[in-house]
C-alpha positions as CSV (number, residue, x, y, z in Angstrom):
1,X,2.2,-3.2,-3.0
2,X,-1.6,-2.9,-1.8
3,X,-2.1,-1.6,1.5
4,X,0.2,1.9,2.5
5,X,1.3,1.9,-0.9
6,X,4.1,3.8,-2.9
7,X,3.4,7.5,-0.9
8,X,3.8,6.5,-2.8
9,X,6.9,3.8,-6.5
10,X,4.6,4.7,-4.6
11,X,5.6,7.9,-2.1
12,X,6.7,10.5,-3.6
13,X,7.5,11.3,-7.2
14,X,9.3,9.1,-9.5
15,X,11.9,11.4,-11.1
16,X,11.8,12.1,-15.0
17,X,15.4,9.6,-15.2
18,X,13.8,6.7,-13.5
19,X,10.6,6.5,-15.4
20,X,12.7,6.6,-18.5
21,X,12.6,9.2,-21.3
22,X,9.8,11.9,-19.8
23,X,7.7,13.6,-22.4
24,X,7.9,16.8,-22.7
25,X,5.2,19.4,-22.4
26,X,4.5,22.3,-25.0
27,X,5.7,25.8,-23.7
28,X,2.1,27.1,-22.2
29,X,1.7,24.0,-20.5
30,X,1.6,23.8,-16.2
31,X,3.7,20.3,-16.8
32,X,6.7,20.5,-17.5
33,X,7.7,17.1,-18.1
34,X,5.4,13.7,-17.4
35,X,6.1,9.9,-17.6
36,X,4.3,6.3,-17.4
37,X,5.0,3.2,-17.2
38,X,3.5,-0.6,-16.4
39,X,4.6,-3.2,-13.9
40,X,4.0,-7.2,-13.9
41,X,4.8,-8.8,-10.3
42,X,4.8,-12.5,-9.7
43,X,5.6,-13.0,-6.0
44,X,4.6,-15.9,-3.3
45,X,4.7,-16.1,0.3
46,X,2.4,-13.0,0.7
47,X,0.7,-12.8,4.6
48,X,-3.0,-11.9,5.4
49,X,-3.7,-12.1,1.8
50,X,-3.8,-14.9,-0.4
51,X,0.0,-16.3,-0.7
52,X,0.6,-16.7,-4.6
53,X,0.1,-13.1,-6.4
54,X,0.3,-11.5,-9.8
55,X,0.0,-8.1,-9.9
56,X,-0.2,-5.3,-12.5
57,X,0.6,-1.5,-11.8
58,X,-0.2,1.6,-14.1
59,X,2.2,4.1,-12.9
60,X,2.3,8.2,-13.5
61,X,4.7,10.9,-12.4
62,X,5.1,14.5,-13.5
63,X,6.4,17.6,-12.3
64,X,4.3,20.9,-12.8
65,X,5.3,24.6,-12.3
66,X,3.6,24.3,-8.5
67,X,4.9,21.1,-8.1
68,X,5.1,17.0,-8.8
69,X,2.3,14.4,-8.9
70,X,2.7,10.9,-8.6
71,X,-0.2,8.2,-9.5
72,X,-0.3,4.2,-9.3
73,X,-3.1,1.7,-9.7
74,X,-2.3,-1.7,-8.5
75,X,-4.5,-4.3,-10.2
76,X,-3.9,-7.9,-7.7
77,X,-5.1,-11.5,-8.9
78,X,-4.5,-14.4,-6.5
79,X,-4.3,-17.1,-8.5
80,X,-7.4,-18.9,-8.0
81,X,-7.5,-18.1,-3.8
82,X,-10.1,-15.6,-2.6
83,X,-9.1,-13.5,-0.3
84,X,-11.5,-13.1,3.3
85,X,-12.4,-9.3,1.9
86,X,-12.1,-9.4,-1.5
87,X,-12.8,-12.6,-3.4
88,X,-9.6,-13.2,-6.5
89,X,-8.6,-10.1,-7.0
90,X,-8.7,-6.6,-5.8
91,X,-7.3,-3.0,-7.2
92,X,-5.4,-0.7,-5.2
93,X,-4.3,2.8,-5.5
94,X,-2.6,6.0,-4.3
95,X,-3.0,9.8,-5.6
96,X,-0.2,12.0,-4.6
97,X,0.0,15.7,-5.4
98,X,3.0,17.6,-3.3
99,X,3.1,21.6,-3.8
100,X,7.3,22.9,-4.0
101,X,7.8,25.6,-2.3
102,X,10.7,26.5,-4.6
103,X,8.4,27.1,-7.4
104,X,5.6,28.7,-5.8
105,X,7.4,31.1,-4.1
106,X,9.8,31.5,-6.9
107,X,12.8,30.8,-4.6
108,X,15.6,28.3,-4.1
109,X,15.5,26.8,-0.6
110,X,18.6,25.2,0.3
111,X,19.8,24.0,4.0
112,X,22.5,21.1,3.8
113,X,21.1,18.4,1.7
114,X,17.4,19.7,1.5
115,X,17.3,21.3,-1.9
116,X,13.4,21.9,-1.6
117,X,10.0,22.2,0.7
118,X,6.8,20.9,-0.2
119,X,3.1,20.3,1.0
120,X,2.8,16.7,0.4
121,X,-0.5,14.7,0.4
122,X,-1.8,11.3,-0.4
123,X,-5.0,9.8,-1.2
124,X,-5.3,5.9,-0.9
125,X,-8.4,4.3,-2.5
126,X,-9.3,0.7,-3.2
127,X,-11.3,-2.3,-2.0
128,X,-12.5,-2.7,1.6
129,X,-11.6,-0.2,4.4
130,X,-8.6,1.6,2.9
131,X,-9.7,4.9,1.9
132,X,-7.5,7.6,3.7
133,X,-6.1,10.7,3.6
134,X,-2.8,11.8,4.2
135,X,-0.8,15.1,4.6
136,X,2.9,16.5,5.8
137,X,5.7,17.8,4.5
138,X,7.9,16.8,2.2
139,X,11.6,17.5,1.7
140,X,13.5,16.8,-1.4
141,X,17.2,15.8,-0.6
142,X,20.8,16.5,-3.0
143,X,22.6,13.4,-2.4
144,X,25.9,12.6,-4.1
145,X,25.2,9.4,-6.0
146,X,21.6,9.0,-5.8
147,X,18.7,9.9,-8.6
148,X,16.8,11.7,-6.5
149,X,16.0,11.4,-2.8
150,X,13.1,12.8,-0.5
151,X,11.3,12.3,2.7
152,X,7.7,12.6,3.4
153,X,6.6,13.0,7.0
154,X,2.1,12.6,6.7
155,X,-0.7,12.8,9.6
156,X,-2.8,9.6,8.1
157,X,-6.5,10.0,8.4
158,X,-8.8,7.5,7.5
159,X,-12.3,7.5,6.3
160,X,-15.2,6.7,8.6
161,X,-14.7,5.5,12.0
162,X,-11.9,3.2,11.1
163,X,-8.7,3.2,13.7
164,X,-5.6,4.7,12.2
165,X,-5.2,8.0,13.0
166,X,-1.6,8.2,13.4
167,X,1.8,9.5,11.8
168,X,3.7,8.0,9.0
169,X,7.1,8.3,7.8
170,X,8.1,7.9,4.0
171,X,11.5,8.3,2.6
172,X,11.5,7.7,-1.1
173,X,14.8,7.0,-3.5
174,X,16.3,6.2,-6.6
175,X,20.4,4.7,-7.3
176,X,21.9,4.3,-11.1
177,X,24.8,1.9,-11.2
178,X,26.6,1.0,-14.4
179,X,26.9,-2.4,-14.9
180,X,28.9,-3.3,-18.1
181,X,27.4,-1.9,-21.5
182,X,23.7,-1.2,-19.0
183,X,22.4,-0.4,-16.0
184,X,20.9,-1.7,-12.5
185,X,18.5,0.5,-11.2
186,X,17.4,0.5,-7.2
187,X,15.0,2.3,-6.0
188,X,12.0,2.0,-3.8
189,X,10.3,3.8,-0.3
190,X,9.7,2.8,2.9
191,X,6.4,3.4,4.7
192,X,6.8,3.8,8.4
193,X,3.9,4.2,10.7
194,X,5.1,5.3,13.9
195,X,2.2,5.4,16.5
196,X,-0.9,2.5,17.4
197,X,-4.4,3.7,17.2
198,X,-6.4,1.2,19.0
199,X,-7.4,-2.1,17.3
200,X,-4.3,-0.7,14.4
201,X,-0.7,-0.8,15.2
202,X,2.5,0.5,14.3
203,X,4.5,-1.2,11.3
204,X,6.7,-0.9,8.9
205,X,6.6,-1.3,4.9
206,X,10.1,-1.7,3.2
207,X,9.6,-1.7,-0.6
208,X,12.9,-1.9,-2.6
209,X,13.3,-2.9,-6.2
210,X,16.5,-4.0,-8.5
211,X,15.8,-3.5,-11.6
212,X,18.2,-4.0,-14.7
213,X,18.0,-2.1,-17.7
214,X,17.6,-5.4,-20.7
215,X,16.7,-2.8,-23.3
216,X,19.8,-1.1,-22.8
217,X,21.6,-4.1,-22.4
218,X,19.9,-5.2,-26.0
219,X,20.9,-1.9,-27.8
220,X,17.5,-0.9,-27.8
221,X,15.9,2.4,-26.3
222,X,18.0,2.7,-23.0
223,X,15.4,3.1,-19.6
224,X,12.5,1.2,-21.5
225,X,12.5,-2.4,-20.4
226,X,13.6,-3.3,-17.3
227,X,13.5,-6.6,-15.4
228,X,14.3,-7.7,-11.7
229,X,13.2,-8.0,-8.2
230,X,10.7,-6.2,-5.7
231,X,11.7,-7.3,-1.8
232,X,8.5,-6.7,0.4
233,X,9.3,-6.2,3.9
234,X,6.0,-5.7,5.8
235,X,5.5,-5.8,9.8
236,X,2.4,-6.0,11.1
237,X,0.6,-5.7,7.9
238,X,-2.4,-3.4,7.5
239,X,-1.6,-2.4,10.7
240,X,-2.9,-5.8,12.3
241,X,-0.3,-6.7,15.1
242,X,1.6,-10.2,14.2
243,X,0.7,-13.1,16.7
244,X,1.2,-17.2,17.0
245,X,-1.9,-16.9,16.0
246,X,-2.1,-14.8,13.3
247,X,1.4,-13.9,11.0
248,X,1.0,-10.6,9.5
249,X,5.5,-10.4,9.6
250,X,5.6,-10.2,5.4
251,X,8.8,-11.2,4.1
252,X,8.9,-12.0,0.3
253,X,10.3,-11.5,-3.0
254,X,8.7,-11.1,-6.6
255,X,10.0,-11.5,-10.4
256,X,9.6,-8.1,-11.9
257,X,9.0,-6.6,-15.5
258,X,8.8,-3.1,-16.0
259,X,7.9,-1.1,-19.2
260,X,8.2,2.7,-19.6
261,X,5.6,3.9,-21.9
């Protein structure tokens, strides 16, 4: 989850549904609904990093009359390894305001499945050389069958003199399926970077999760607990282009617990 992020689970906004019951803002209030959760990953075969990880993830989404705002803090600990940047654990993080046409202009856009138009920006902080800005357009998407659905097109520009200056891609979505008396919940983003930039390359981030809904399941508060996979898909890592020499392919699975607060 460290490195492009969630633009995102990470990234766009996690819809009001998926986050669980949203709370709901008082009448005067610029939000109109917000939600938060916490994550706990347990994964192995990580590349470039440490391979055994734990990580745990503060998430926030809201929607606001101008528009939605998505916020994650991934908190990583490698059991005992030290990484080459950032000794046994790092934080990683992504800030992601996007501005809805619809509501601003008081309008309904509608063109096939685009339902809205939005200025869409990301901030990525953390350790090391990963502060960047990013900033597109964003479209969200009606699709029969799905939660919600967007696509986030971003110029990426990083901090400093660091390579990187290229285009990214970020479709972003959410699928309830009833399973019996509960739930499994799959949603997740891909982060596409399309162009090289000198010393960084082109890759691509696929991010999925299946989660199941256990507090449903237990006859307790329904979109609470959930447990269940993340699948990390990662080529060329960070942007650093796989060799014999040097795997940066990622291609792993982690054990998943997720709260709604």
């Amino acid at each position: 989850m460290k490195g492009l992020g969630r633009s995102a689970v990470a990234i766009g906004v996690i819809a009001g549904a998926a986050l669980g019951v949203a709370g709901e803002a008082s009448a005067d209030s610029p939000i109109l609904w917000q939600g938060n959760s916490l994550t706990y990953l347990y994964g192995q075969n990580f590349e470039v990093d440490p391979s055994t990880q734990q990580t745990v993830t503060f998430e926030h989404a809201s929607s606001w009359t101008a528009g939605d705002l998505f916020i994650f803090v991934d908190k990583i600990f490698y059991n005992g390894e030290e990484s080459a940047t950032n000794g046994s654990n790092t934080y990683y993080g992504e800030f992601t305001p996007r501005l809805s046409f619809n509501k601003i202009f008081d309008q309904s856009f509608r063109l096939g499945p685009i339902s809205d138009v939005l200025l869409a920006g990301t901030r990525e902080f953390g350790e090391g050389d990963v502060e960047t800005t990013l900033l597109g357009l964003g479209v969200d998407l009606t699709i029969p069958g799905f939660d919600y659905a967007q696509i986030n097109v971003y110029h990426r520009d990083p901090d400093g003199d660091r390579d990187g200056d290229t285009w990214q891609i970020t479709p972003v979505w959410s699928v309830t399926i009833p399973a019996g008396e509960s739930d499994f919940l799959i949603d997740g983003y891909i982060d596409w970077v399309v162009d090289n930039d000198d010393s960084y390359h082109a890759n691509l981030h696929v991010n999925p999760q299946i989660k199941y809904d256990l507090g449903k399941a237990m006859h307790w508060s329904e979109k609470k607990l959930y447990v269940g996979l993340e699948y990390d898909y990662w080529s060329d890592k960070y942007g650093i282009e796989n060799s014999t020499a040097f795997d940066t392919d990622q291609n792993t699975a982690s054990l998943l617990v997720k709260y709604n607060l």
